[in-house]
C-alpha positions as CSV (number, residue, x, y, z in Angstrom):
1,X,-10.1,18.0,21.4
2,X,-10.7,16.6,17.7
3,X,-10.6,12.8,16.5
4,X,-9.2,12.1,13.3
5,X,-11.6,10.3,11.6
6,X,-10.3,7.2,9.6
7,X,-9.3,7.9,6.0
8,X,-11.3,5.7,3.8
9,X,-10.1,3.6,0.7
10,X,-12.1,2.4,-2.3
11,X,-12.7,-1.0,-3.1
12,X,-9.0,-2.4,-4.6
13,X,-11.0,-3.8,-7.3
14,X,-11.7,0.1,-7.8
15,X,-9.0,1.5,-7.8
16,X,-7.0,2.2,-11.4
17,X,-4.1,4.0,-10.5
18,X,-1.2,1.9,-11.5
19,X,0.3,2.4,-7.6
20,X,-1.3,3.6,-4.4
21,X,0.6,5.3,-1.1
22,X,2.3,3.4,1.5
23,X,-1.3,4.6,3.7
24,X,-3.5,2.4,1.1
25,X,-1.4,-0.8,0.5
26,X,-1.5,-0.6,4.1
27,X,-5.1,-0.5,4.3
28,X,-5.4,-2.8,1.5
29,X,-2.9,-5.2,3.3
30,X,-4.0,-5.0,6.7
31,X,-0.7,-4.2,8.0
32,X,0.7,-1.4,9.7
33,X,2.2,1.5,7.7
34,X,5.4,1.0,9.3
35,X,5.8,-2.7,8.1
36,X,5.6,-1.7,4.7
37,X,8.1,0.8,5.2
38,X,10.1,-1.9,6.6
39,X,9.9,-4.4,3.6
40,X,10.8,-1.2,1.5
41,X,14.3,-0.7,3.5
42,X,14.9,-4.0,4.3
43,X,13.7,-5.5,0.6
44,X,12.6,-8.7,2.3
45,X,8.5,-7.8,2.2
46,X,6.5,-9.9,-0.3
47,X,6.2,-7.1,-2.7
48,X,8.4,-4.1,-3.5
49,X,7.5,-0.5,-3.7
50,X,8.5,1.8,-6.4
51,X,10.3,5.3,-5.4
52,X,9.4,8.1,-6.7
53,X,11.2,11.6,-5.6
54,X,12.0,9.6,-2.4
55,X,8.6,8.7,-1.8
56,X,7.4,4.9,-2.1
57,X,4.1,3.6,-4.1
58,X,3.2,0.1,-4.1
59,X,2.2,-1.2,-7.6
60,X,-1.7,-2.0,-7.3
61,X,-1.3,-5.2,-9.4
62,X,1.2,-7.0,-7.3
63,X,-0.9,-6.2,-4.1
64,X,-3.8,-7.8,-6.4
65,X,-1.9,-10.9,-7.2
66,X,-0.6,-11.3,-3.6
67,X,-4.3,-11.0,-2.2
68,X,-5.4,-13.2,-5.0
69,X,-7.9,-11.0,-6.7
70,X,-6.1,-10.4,-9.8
């Protein structure tokens, strides 16, 4: 039997993409994946995602300005 070891995120104040996957803003949030998702369908999260080809990525500045380090 194999583990899965943890995926591991750079430093938000790293990062320079202009949106990150639902797995990162996660991370970045300390929330569950499946929250997210939730805010994304329900449009009642704190910030919204952008879709792309069905998929959702969460701008990097608004999770900056909702963690207050922007």
């Amino acid at each position: 039997m194999t583990t899965a070891t943890p995926k591991q995120f750079p430093a938000l104040e790293s990062v320079t993409r202009p949106a990150v996957d639902t797995a990162a803003a996660a991370y970045y949030l300390n929330r569950q994946q499946q929250t997210l998702r939730g805010w994304a369908c329900h449009e009642d999260g704190p910030l919204r995602p952008i879709r792309v080809n069905g998929r959702l990525a969460w701008p990097t500045q608004k999770i900056r300005e909702l963690l207050g380090v922007a």
